[in-house]
N, C-alpha and C positions, 0 to 999 in steps of 0.2 A: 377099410383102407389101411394104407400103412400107415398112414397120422393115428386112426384109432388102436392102431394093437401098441403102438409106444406110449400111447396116452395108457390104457389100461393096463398093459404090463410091467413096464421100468417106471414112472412116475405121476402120478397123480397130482397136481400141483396144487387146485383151486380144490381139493378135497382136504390135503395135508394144513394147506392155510386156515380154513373153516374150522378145523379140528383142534389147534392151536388155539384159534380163538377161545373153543371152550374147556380146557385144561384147566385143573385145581393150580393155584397155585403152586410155588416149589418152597417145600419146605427148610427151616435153617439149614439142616443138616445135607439136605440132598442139595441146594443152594450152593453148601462150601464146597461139597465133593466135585461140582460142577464148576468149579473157580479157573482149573486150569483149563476146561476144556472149552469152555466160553472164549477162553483167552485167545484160545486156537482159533475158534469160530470167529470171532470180531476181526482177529488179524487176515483171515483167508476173505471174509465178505470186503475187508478195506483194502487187500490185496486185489482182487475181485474186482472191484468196483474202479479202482485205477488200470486196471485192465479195460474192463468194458470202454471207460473214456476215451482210452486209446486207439482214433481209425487202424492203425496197423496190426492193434493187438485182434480188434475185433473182424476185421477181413481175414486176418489168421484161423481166426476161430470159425471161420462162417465157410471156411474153404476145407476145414478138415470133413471128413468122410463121416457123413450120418442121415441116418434113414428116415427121408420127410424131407430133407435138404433144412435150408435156412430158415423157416419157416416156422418148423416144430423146435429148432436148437431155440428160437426168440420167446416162443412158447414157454419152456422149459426153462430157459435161465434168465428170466426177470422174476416170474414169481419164485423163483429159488433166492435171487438178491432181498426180495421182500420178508424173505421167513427167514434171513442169516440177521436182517437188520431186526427184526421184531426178537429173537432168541436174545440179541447185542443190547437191545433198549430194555428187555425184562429182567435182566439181570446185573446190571452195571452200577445201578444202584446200590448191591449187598457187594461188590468187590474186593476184595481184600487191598490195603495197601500194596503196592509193590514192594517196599523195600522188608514188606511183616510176611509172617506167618499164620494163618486161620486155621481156628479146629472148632470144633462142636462140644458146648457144653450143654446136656438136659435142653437140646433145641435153641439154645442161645450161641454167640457167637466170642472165642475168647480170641485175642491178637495176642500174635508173641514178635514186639518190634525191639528186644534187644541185642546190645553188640550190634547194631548197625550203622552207625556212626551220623547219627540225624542229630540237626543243629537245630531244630525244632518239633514241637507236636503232630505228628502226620492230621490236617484238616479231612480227609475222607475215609474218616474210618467207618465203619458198617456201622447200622444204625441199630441195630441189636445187639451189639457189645459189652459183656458182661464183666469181662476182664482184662486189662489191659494191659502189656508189659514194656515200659518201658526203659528198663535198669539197663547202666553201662553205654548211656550215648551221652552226646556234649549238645545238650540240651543247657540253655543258660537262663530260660525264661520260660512263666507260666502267666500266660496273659489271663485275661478277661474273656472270660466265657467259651473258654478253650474246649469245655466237653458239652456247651448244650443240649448237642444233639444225639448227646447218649443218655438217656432218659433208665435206661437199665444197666449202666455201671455198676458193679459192684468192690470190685479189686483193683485196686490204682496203683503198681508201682513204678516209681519217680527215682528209685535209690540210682544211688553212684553216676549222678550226673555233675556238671560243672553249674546248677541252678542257685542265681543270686538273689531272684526279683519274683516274688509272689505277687501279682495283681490283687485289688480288693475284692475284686467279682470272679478271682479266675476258679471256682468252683460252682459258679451258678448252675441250675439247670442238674444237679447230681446231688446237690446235700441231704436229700430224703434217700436216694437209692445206695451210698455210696458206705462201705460198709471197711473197707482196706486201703489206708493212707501212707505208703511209703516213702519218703523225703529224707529220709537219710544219707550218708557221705555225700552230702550237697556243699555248696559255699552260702548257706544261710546266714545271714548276720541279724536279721531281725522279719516279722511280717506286719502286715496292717492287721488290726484287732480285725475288720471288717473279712478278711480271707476265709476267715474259719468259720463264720458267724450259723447258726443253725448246722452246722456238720456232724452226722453225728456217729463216722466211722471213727475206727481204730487208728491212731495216728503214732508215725516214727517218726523222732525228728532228730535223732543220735546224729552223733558225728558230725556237725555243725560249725565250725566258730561265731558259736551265739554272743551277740553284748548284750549283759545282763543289767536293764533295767527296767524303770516301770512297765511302758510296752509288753514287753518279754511276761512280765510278770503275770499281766490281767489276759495276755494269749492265752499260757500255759495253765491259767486256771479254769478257763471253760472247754476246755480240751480234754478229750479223753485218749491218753496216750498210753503207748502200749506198755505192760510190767515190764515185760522182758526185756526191753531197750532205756526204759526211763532214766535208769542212772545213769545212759551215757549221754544223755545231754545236759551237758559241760557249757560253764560259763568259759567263753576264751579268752574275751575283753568282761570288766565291768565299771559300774559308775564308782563303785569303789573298790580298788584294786587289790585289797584284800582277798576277794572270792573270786578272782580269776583264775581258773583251773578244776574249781572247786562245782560239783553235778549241782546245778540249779534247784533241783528238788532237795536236795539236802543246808542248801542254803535256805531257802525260805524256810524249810520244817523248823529250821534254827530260830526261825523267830523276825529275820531280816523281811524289811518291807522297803523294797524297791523306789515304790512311788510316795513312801514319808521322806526318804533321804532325798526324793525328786524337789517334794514341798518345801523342804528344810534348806535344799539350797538357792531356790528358790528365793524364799524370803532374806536368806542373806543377802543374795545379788540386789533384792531389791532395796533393802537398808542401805549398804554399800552404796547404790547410786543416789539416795535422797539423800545421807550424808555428804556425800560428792559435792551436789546443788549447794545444800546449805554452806558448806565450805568455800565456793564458789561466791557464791555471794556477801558474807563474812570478805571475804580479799578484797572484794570490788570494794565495798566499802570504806574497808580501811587504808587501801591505793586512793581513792577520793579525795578522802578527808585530809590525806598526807599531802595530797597534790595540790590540795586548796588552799591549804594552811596559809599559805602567805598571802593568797589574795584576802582569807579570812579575817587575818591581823590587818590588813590596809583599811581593809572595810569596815571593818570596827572604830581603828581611829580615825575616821572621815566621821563615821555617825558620832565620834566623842568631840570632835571639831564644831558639830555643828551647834549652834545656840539656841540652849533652852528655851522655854515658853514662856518662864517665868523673868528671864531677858528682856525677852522680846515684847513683853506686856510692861515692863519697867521705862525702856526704852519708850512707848507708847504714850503713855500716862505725860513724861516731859516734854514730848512735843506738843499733848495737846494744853497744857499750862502754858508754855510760851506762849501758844495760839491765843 
């Protein structure tokens, strides 16, 4: 019939589905190369698919010229809807950001999201992601557990953003795999000890205005930061104004310890206030004693007014004789 020679000549539909079913997966790199073309295919099935919804669009379509009439066209273009949406759900998953760029590294997956002007961490990034570039956006902030879900991170750069606020957990989930830390021309002024904790990539943190004290101090010692950058991180504030200007590494080699000048002023603020008290109380007293004075002097010569015992037992003794 003429239903079977269109079935077996121009499309096969319930054959093409089955065969899908059992395809290898798509590899990283064939994955990426299919990125724009998926794009195409998602937009044409949800172009598609508002069509079909459409009685007008679909009496259009049912009235155009084809061999089998409406019958074989219903045939043909539902399981074609079925295999746009199956191609759209197996690959949406590995997508690249819109506003990035994907390439293939050794099977892995590298993002290039700079100069785009993002005010935050793109959250769906590919979950094979090796290297990630984020330099030269107004990015202001690195939360809490911003990359968990890249588990094969390698390369991290962060440079030439407007970033003020490191979260304490915002590298969970990457400090075993994470091998390249770029943070540099940031607006960094200090981090939680707790940020960096088990990291054990290569870290920039140049061009900073860092304030240099203890904090700063016990960061920048279990950090492994990079040679090439190290002298430019510059104290720009510090607790003692001395070393402001001056590359933080070259201040401590000197001998300076941050968190003794912490402890030392410390203990002054604390003398200072218990001297305060005692002083404090020293006044009170001596406002008392001044205030009292005269009732002090009243009260004395009433107790010097009053008649001895040895009076009053004198006094005693002649009454009881007259008696």
């Amino acid at each position: 019939s003429d239903t079977g020679v269109i079935r077996s000549q121009h499309w096969q539909p319930e054959e093409q589905v089955e065969r899908a079913h059992h395809q290898p997966p798509i590899s990283a790199g064939r994955r990426l190369s299919y990125t724009g073309e998926c794009e195409s295919v998602c937009s044409l099935y949800s172009h598609c698919e508002e069509d079909w919804s459409s009685q007008e669009s679909t009496s259009m379509v049912l009235d155009m010229p084809f061999p089998g009439g409406d019958h074989v066209l219903r045939k043909v273009f539902i399981p074609l809807r079925f295999l746009l949406a199956l191609i759209c759900l197996s690959v949406t998953g590995f997508a690249c950001p819109k506003s990035c760029h994907c390439s293939e590294r050794n099977g892995l997956t590298v993002v290039q999201c700079s100069s785009r002007n993002l005010i935050e961490i793109p959250p769906d990034l590919p979950h094979d992601t090796v290297a990630l570039q984020l330099s030269s956006n107004h990015i202001t902030k690195i939360p809490n557990q911003a990359f968990k879900n890249l588990p094969w991170l390698q390369d991290l750069d962060l440079s030439r953003n407007a970033i003020e606020t490191v979260d304490a957990g915002a590298f969970q989930g990457v400090t075993e795999s994470l091998r390249a830390l770029d943070l540099s021309h940031n607006h960094l002024q200090s981090v939680p000890k707790e940020a960096f904790a088990r990291l054990h990539a290569k870290i920039s943190l140049s061009n900073n205005p860092w304030h240099c004290e203890c904090t700063l101090q016990e960061v920048l010692r279990e950090l492994r930061l990079d040679p090439e950058t190290v002298n430019e991180v510059s104290c720009h504030t510090s607790v003692q104004e001395e070393y402001a200007g001056k590359p933080v590494i070259q201040v401590l080699d000197s001998g300076i310890n941050f968190c003794n000048f912490h402890h030392k002023t410390t203990d002054v603020a604390m003398f200072v206030t218990m001297f305060g008290w005692f002083s404090m109380v020293i006044a009170y007293v001596i406002y008392y004693v001044r205030h009292n004075q005269e009732d002090a002097r009243r009260h004395l010569e009433y107790l010097k007014s009053l008649p001895s015992s040895s009076q009053i037992s004198k006094d005693f003794d002649t009454i009881s004789t007259v008696l």
